[in-house]
C-alpha positions in Angstrom: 82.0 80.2 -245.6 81.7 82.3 -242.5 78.8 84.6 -242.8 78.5 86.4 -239.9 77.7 89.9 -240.1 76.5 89.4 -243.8 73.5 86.9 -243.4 70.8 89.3 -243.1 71.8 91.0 -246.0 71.9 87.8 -247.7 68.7 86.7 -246.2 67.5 90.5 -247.4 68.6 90.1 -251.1 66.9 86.6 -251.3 63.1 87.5 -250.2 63.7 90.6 -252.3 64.1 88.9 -255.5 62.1 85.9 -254.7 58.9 87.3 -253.1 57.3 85.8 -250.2 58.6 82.0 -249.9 58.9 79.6 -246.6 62.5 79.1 -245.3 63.6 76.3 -247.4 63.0 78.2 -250.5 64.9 80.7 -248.7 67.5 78.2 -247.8 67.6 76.7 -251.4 67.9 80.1 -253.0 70.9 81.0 -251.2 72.8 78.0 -252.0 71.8 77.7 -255.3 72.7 81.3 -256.4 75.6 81.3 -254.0 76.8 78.2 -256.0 77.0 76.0 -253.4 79.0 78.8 -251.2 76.4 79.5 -248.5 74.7 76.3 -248.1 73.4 76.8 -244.8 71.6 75.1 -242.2 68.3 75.5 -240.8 69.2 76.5 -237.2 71.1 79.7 -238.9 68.3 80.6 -241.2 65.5 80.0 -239.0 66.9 82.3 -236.0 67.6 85.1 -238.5 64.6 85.1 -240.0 62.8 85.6 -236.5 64.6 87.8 -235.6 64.3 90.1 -238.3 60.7 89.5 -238.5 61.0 90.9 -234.4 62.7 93.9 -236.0 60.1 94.9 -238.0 62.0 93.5 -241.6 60.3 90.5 -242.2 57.0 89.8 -242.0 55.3 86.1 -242.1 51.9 84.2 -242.5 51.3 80.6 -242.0 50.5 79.0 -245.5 48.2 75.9 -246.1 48.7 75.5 -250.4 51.6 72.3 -249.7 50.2 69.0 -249.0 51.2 70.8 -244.8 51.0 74.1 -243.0 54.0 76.4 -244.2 55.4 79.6 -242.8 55.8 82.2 -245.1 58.2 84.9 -245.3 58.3 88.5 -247.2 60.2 91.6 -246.6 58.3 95.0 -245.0 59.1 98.4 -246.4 61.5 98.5 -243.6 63.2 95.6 -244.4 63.3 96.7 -248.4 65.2 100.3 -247.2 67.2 98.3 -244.9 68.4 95.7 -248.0 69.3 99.1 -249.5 71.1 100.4 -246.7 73.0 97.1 -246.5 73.7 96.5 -249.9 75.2 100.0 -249.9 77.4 99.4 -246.8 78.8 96.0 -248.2 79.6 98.0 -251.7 81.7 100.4 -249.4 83.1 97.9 -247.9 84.3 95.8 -251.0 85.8 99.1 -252.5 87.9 99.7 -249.7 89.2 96.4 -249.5 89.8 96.5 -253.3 91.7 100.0 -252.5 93.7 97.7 -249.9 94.8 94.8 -251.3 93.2 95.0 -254.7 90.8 93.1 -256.8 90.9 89.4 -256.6 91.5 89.0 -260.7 94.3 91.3 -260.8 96.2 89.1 -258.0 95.1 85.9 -260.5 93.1 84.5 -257.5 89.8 84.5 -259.5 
């Protein structure tokens, strides 16, 4: 599944609900509440998550509680209005998609 545009949204919702975690987690969360849908790789995740963190979303902390070093991921309050904002955006968008071509159940693609 193509992501682009949509993974730091995704990335967004995950350190929302999971707290602050290391990139795996990350990783493992989106797969596993994606169903296996967005099982993505590290050299997507990683990069995102940088990059937000250079935007001010994201924030990070090395960790030492593993048996090694772990970095450590958590949204700012920037990064918690901007899940907002994005979730908000992506809700528009599904709707007027649904206006165009309607819902996925009522075509009996679900």
């Amino acid at each position: 599944m193509d992501v682009r545009g949509h993974l730091d949204l995704l990335l967004l919702a995950v350190l929302a609900d999971e707290g602050p975690v290391h990139g795996y987690a990350v990783i493992t969360a989106l797969r596993d509440r994606s169903q296996g849908m967005f099982d993505l790789p590290e050299g997507t995740v990683y990069p995102a998550l940088h990059r937000m963190e250079r935007a001010g979303l994201v924030t990070s902390r090395w960790e030492q509680a593993a048996p090694r070093r772990r970095r450590v991921y958590e949204l700012t309050s920037d990064g918690r209005l901007a899940r907002v904002a994005k979730q908000r955006e992506w809700r528009s968008f599904v709707s007027g998609v649904h206006a165009i071509i309607g819902p996925v159940a009522a075509q009996g693609l679900a």
